[in-house]
C-alpha positions in Angstrom: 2.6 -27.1 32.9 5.9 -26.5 30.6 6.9 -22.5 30.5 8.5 -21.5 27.3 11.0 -18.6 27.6 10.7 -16.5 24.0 12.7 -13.4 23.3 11.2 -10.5 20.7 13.5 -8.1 19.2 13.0 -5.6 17.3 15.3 -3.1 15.2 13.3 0.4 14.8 14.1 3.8 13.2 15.5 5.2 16.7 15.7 2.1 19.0 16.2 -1.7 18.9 14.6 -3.3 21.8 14.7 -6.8 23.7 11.4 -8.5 25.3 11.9 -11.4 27.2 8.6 -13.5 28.0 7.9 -16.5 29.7 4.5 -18.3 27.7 2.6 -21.2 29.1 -1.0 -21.9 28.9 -4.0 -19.8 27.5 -3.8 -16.5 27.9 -0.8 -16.3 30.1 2.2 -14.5 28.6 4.4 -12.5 31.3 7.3 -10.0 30.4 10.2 -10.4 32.3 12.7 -8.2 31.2 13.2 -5.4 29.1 15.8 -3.7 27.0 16.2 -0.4 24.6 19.1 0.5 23.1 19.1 4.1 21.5 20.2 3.8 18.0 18.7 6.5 15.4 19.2 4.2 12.0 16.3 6.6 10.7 18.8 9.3 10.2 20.8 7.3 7.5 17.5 5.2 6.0 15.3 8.1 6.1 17.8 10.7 5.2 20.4 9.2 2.7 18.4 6.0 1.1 21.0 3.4 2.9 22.6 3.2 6.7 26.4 3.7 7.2 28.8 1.5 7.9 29.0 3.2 11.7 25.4 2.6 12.0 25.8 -0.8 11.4 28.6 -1.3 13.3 27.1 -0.1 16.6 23.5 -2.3 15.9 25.4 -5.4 15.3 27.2 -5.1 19.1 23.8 -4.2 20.0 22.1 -7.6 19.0 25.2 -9.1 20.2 24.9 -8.1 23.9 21.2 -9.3 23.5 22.1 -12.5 22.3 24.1 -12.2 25.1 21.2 -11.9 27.4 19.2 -14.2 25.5 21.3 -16.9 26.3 21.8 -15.9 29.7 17.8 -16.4 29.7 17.9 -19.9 28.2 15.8 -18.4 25.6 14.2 -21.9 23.9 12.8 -19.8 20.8 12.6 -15.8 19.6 11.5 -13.5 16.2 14.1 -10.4 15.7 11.8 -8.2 13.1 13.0 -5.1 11.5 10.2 -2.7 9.4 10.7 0.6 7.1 14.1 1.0 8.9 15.7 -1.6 6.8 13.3 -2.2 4.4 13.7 1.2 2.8 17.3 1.1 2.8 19.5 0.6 -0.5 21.4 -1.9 1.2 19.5 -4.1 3.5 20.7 -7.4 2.1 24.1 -6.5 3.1 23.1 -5.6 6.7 21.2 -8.5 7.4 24.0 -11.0 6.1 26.0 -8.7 8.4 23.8 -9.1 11.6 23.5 -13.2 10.7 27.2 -13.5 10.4 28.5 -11.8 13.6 25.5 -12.1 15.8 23.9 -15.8 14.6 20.3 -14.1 15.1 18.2 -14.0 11.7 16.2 -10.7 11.0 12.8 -10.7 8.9 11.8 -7.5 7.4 8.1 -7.5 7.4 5.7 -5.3 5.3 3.9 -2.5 6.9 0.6 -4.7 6.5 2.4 -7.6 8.6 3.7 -4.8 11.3 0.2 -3.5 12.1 -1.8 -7.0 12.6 1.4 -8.2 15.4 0.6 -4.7 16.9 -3.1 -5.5 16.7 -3.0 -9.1 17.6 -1.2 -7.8 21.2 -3.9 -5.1 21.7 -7.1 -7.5 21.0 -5.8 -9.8 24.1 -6.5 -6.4 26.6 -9.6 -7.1 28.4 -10.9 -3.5 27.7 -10.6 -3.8 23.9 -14.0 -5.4 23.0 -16.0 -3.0 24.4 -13.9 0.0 23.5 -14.0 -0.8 19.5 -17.9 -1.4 19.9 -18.3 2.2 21.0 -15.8 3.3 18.1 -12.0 3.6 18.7 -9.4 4.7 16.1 -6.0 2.9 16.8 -2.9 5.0 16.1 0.3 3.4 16.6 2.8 6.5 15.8 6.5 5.2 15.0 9.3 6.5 13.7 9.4 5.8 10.1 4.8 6.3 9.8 1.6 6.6 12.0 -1.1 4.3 11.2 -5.1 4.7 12.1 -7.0 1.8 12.4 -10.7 2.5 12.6 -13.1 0.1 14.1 -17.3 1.0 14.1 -19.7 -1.0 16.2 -16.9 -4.0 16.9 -15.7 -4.1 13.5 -12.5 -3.0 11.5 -13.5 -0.7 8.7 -10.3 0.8 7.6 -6.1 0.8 8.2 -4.4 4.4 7.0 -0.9 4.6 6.9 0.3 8.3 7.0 4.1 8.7 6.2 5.3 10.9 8.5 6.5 9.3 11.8 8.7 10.9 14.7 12.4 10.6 12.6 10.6 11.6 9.3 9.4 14.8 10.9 13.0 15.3 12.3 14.5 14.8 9.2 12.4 17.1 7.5 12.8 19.7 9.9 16.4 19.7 10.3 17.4 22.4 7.9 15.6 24.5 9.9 15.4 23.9 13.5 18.8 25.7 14.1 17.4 29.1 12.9 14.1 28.7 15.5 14.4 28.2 19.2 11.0 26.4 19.3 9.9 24.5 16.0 6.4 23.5 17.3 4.6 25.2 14.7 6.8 23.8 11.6 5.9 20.7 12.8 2.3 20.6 13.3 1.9 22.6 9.9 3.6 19.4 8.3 1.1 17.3 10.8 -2.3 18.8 9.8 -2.4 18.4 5.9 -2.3 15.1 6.3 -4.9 14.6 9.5 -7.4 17.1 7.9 -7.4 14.8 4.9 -7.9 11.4 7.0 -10.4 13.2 8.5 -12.3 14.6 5.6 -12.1 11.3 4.2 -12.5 8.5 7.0 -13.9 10.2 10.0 -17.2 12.2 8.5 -20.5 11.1 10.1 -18.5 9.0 12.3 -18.2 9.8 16.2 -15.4 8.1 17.6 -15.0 7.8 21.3 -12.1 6.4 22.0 -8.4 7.2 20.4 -6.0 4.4 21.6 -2.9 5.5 21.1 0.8 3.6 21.0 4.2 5.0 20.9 6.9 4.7 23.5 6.3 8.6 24.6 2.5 8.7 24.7 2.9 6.1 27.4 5.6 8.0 29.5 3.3 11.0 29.3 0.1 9.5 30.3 2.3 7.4 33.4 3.4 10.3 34.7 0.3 12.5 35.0 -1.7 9.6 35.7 0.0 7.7 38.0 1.7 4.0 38.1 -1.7 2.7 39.8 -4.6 4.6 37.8 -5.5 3.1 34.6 -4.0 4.2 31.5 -7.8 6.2 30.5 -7.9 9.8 30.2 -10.1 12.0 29.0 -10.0 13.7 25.8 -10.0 17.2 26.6 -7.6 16.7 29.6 -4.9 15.0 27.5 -5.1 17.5 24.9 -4.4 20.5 27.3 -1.6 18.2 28.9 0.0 17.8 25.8 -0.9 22.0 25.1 1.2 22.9 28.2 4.2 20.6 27.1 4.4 21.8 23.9 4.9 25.1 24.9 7.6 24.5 26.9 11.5 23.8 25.7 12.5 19.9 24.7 14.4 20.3 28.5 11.4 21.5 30.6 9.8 18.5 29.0 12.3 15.9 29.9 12.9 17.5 33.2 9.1 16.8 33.9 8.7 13.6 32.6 12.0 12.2 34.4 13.9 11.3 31.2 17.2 11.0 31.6 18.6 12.2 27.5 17.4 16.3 28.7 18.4 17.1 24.0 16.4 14.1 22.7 15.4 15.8 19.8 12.2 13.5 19.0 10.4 14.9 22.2 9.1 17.8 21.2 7.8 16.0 18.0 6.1 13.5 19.8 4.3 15.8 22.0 3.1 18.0 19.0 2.1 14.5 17.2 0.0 13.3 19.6 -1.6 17.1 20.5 -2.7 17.1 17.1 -3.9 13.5 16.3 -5.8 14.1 19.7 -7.7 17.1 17.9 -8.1 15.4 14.6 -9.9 12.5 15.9 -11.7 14.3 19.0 -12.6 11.4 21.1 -13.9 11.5 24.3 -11.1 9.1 25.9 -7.8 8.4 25.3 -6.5 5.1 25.9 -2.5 4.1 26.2 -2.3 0.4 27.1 1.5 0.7 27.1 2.4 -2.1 24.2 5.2 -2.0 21.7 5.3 -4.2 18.7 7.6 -6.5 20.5 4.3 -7.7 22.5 2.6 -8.2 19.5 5.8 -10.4 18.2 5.1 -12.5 21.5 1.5 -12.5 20.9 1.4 -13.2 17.5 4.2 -16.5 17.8 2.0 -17.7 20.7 -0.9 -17.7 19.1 1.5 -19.7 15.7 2.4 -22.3 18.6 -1.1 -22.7 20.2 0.2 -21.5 23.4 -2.7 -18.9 23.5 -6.4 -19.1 21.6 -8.0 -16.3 19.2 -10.2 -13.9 21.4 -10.8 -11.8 18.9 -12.5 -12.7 15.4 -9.8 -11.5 13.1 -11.1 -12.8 9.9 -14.4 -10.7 10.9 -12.5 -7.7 11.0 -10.9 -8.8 7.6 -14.3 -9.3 5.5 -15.7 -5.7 7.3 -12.9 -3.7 5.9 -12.9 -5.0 2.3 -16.9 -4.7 2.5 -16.1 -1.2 3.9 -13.7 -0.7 1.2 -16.0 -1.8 -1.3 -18.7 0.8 -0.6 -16.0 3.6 -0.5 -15.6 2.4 -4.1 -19.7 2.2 -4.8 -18.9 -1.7 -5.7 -20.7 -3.2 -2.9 -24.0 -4.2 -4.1 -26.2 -7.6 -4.3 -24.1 -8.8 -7.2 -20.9 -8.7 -5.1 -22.8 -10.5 -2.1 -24.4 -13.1 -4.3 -20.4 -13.9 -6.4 -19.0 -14.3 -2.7 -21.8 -16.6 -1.2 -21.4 -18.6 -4.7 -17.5 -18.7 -4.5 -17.8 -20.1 -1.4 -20.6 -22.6 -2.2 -18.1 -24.3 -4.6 -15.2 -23.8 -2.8 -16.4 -25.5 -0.2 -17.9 -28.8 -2.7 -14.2 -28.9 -4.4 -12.6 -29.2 -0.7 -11.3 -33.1 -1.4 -9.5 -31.9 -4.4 -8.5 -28.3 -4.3 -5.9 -28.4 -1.6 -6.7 -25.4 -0.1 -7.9 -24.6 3.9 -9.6 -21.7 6.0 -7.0 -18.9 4.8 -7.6 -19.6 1.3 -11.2 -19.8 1.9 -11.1 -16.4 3.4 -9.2 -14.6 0.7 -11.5 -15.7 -1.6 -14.3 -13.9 -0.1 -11.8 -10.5 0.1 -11.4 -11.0 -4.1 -15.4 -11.7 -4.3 -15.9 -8.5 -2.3 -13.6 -6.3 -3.8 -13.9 -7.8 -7.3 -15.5 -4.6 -8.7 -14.3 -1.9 -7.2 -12.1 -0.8 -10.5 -15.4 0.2 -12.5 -15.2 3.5 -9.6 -12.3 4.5 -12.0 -13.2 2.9 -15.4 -15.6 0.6 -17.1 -13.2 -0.6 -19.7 -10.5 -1.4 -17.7 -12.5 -2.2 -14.3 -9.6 -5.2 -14.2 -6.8 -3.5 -14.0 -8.0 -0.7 -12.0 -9.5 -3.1 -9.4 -6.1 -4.6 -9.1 -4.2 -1.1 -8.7 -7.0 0.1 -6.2 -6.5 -3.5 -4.3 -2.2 -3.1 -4.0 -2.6 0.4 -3.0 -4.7 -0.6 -0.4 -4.4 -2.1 3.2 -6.6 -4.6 5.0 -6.0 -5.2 8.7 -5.1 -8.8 9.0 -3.7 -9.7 5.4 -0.4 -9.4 4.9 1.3 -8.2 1.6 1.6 -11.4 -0.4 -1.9 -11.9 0.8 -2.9 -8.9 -0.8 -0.9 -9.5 -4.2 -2.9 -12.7 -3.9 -6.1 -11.4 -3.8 -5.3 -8.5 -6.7 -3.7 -11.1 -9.1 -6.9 -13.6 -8.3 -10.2 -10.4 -9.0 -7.6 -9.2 -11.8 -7.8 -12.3 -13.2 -11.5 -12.9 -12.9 -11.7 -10.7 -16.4 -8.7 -12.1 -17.9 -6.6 -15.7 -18.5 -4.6 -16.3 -15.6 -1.0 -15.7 -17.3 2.3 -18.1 -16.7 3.4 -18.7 -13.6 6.9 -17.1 -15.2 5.0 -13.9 -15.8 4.2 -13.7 -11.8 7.9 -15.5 -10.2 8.6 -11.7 -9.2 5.7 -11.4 -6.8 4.2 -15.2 -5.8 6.4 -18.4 -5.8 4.2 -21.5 -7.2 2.3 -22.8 -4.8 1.0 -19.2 -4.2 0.7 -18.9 -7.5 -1.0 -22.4 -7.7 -3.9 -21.0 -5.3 -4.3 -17.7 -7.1 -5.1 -19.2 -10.0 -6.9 -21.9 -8.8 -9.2 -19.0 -6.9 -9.5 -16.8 -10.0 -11.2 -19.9 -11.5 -13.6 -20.2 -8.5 -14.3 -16.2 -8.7 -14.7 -16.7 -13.0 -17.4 -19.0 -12.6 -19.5 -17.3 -9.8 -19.3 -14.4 -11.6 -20.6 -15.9 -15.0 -23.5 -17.1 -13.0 -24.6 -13.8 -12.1 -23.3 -12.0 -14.8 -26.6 -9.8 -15.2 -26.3 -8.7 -11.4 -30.0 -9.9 -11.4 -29.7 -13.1 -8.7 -32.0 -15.1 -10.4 -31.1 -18.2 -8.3 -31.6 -19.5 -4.8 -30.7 -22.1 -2.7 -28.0 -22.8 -4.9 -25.9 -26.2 -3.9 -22.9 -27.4 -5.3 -22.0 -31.4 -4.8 -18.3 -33.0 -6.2 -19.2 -36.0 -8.2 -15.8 -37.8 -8.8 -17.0 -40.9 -10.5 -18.7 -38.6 -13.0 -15.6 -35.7 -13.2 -18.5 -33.0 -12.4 -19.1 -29.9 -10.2 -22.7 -30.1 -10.0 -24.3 -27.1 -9.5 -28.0 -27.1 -8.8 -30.0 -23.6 -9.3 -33.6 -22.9 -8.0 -34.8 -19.7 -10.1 -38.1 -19.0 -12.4 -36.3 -16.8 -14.7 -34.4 -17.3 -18.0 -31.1 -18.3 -17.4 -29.9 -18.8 -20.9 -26.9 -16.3 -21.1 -25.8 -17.4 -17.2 -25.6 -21.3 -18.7 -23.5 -19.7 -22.0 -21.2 -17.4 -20.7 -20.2 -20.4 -17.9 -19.5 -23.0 -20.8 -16.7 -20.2 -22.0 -15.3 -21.4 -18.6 -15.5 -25.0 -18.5 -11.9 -25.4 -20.1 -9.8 -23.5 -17.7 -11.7 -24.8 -15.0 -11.2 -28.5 -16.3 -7.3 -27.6 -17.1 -7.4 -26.9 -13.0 -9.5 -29.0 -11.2 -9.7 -31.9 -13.7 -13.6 -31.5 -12.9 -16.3 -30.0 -15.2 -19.2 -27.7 -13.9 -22.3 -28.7 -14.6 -25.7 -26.5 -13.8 -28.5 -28.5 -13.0 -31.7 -26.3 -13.1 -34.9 -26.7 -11.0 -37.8 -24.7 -12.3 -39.6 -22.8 -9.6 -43.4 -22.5 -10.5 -44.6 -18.7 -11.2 
C-alpha cells in the first residue's frame, strides 16, 4: 500500500503551524511531526487594518524553515491556508506575492465558511462524534481572530454562529486598559457575555445540550493537564467550569506555572481561560469534550478526503439540508409550499441530467435555494427577493462555502426576477458559476410557478427529457383546477428554452373525485 507524506500549514492570528502526516488507505491518517512558531500577526491585522513590514519579515523565515522541513520530509503534496489574519488586512496581496516569491509555498485565504467545514470535516472522523451530536453538542472552535458554535440536535446540524471576538480581538480591545488593572478578568468576560447571552437567547432556548466540544490550542493544554495524558479528553461540566474558576483567579504566571508553559507573560492566557469559563456557563452542558484538533487536521482531512485516500463517514450534505430547513423556520418560511418547490426542483433536475451539465453539488444547492427561497417575506412582502437574498449572504451553512452561498442567494434572488448579465455578476461568480446559477434559477422559476397558490394540487408528479421532441414533459396527477399553475408557467417557457434549448410541457392526468 503507497503512503503519501502531506504537510498542512497554516498562518493564524498568533501562530503559524506545520503538520506533517503520512496518508494511506481508509481512515488511516497519522501525524508525525509538529511545529508552532509564535507569531502575533493579529496585533497589526486586528489593530492597524494591515501587517508591518517586520511582521512579514519574520513569517516569511518562518515558512521558509518549514519548507525547510518539508523537504527534509520528502513532502509529495501540502495546503498552507491563512483565514481573517490576512484576509482582513489592507494588504494581503502584497504579502502573499511576498511569501510565494521567497518561500515558493502558495497561500489560499479561505472564507470563514470554508475554515469551519475543514475544522468539522477532522472532528466527524472521531469515533465518539456520532453519538455525541445525537445527544446534542454545540461545537465551539475559539481562535484568535472569532469563536464559532456549531449546533447539532438529534444528529443533525441546525445552525453555525460566528461571534467576532476571538483571543487577539479581546487583547486588542483590552489593551488601553490592562496596564491600569493588575487582573483584567472582569473587563473581559463583560465584553464576553453580551454576546453569549444573545446566542443563547436566540439559538439555545428549549434546547438542552449535553455536550460542549470545545477546540482551541489552550482548552486542550488545560484539560491534558488535569486529566491526564492516558484519560480521555471527557470532563464534566461542572468540574471544568470550577477548573477554569480557580485559574482565573490566579495571575497569567500562576497559570503558566501550573500548566507547564514555558512563555510565564503570554498575554492570551488569561483570556483564554476567562473564554472558555464563560462559554462553559453559556451553553451548560453536562460534558465537555476537547478532542485536541487544530485546523491543520482538518486541512489533512479534508485533502484526503479530495484525493480518495479516506471515505465520507459522516453525511455532510445531511447536515447541509438540516440547517437551511432550520434556518428556514427561524424565518417562518418553512412550510408545504417550500417542501413541495424542492421535491419539484429536483424532479426536473434530475430529468434534464443528459443536458444540464451539472452533478451531485449542484443538485444539492438547489435544494438549499428551494428551501430558503422564502425566507425574505419574514422582512417584507414586496421585496421578499431581495430580502431573501440579504438574509441568505448574511448567513452561514455548515458545509457550503462562500461562493456556494453567493450561488444559492443569486439563484432564490433570481427566482422573482430575470437572471441579469453575466457582466452584472463578474465581481462575485466567474461564468461557469454563473452558468449554473442561472441555469438553477430557471429550475427553481418553474417549480415555483407550479405551485404558485402554495395549495399542492399535484402528486406523483414525473418529469421525462424528450429530445426528439425538444420537451420537458411534466406529468401532474391532481383533481383540482390547475388553470393559473399552466399560465403563470408559459411566462417561463422562454427563458427556460433560451437555457436548456428544451420546452416544458405539463401533461395533466385527471384524478376522479
Amino acid at each position: 500500500m503507497s503512503i503519501r507524506t502531506f504537510a498542512a500549514i497554516f498562518i493564524g492570528s498568533y501562530e503559524v503551524s506545520l503538520k506533517i502526516f503520512e496518508l494511506s488507505g481508509k481512515r488511516q491518517l497519522r501525524k508525525i511531526d509538529h511545529i508552532r512558531s509564535r507569531i502575533e500577526l493579529g496585533l497589526d491585522s486586528f489593530g492597524m487594518g494591515s501587517i508591518g513590514y517586520e511582521r512579514v519579515e519574520e513569517l516569511c523565515l518562518i515558512l521558509k524553515e518549514f519548507r525547510r522541513i518539508m523537504d527534509g520530509y520528502h513532502v509529495d503534496d501540502y495546503r498552507a491556508y491563512a483565514g481573517s489574519v490576512l484576509r482582513d488586512t489592507s494588504n494581503e496581496l502584497f504579502i502573499l506575492d511576498q511569501i510565494r516569491l521567497r518561500t515558493q509555498l502558495e497561500v489560499q485565504i479561505i472564507s470563514n465558511s470554508e475554515h469551519r467545514l475543514i475544522n468539522y470535516q477532522a472532528l466527524a472522523f472521531q469515533p465518539e462524534f456520532e453519538d455525541i451530536i445525537r445527544e446534542g453538542a454545540a461545537v465551539v472552535d475559539v481562535g484568535g481572530g472569532s469563536i464559532q458554535i456549531t449546533l447539532f440536535w438529534k444528529g443533525k446540524a441546525v445552525t453555525t454562529q460566528q461571534i467576532v471576538l476571538g483571543l487577539m480581538r479581546i487583547r486588542e480591545k483590552i489593551s488601553g486598559i490592562q496596564a491600569k488593572l493588575s487582573h483584567y478578568d472582569a473587563q473581559i468576560q463583560e465584553m464576553i457575555d453580551k454576546e453569549l447571552d444573545i446566542f443563547r437567547k436566540l439559538y439555545l432556548k428549549d434546547k438542552e445540550i449535553k455536550y460542549v466540544v470545545m477546540g482551541g490550542n489552550y482548552v486542550w493544554d488545560i484539560m491534558h493537564q488535569h486529566q491526564g495524558p492516558d484519560q480521555r479528553p471527557v470532563m464534566e461540566g461542572e468540574k471544568f467550569q470550577k477548573i477554569m474558576k480557580k485559574l482565573q483567579k490566579k495571575r497569567t504566571e500562576e497559570i503558566a506555572r501550573e500548566l507547564n508553559f514555558s512563555n510565564e507573560h503570554d498575554p492570551l492566557l488569561l483570556p483564554s481561560v476567562v473564554l472558555y469559563r464563560r462559554l462553559a456557563e453559556a451553553i451548560d452542558a453536562k460534558y465537555v469534550w476537547t478532542p485536541g484538533l487544530t485546523i491543520s487536521d482538518g486541512i489533512a482531512y479534508s485533502y484526503a478526503l479530495e484525493n480518495n485516500i479516506l471515505k465520507n463517514t459522516h453525511d455532510f450534505d445531511a447536515d447541509i439540508l438540516s440547517a437551511a430547513m432550520a434556518m428556514a423556520e427561524r424565518y417562518s418560511s418553512f412550510s408545504g409550499h417550500t417542501e413541495a418547490v424542492r421535491e419539484l426542483s429536483v424532479t426536473i433536475f434530475d430529468a434534464l441530467k443528459r443536458i444540464h451539465g451539472m452533478g451531485g453539488r449542484e443538485r444539492l444547492l438547489l435544494q438549499v435555494a428551494a428551501i430558503l427561497h422564502d425566507c425574505g417575506r419574514y422582512v417584507s412582502l414586496v421585496n421578499q427577493a431581495d430580502w431573501s437574498y440579504q438574509i441568505i449572504m448574511a448567513s452561514e451553512l455548515i458545509g457550503l462555502n462562500h461562493l456556494e452561498r453567493v450561488m444559492v442567494a443569486c439563484a432564490v434572488k433570481y427566482v422573482s426576477y430575470p437572471t441579469v448579465p453575466y457582466e452584472e455578476l463578474k465581481d462575485q461568480l466567474d461564468q461557469e458559476r454563473y452558468m449554473v446559477v442561472a441555469k438553477l434559477a430557471v429550475i427553481l422559476r418553474l417549480s415555483n410557478a407550479l405551485d404558485r397558490s402554495h395549495r399542492q394540487k399535484f402528486k406523483n408528479v414525473r418529469a421525462a427529457l424528450k429530445l426528439k421532441e425538444k420537451q420537458l414533459l411534466v406529468t401532474l396527477e391532481t383533481k383540482e383546477n390547475i388553470i393559473l399553475e399552466k399560465g403563470l408557467m408559459e411566462g417561463y417557457t422562454d427563458s427556460f428554452e433560451q437555457i436548456f434549448s428544451i420546452q416544458p410541457v405539463i401533461r395533466e392526468k385527471r384524478i376522479l373525485q
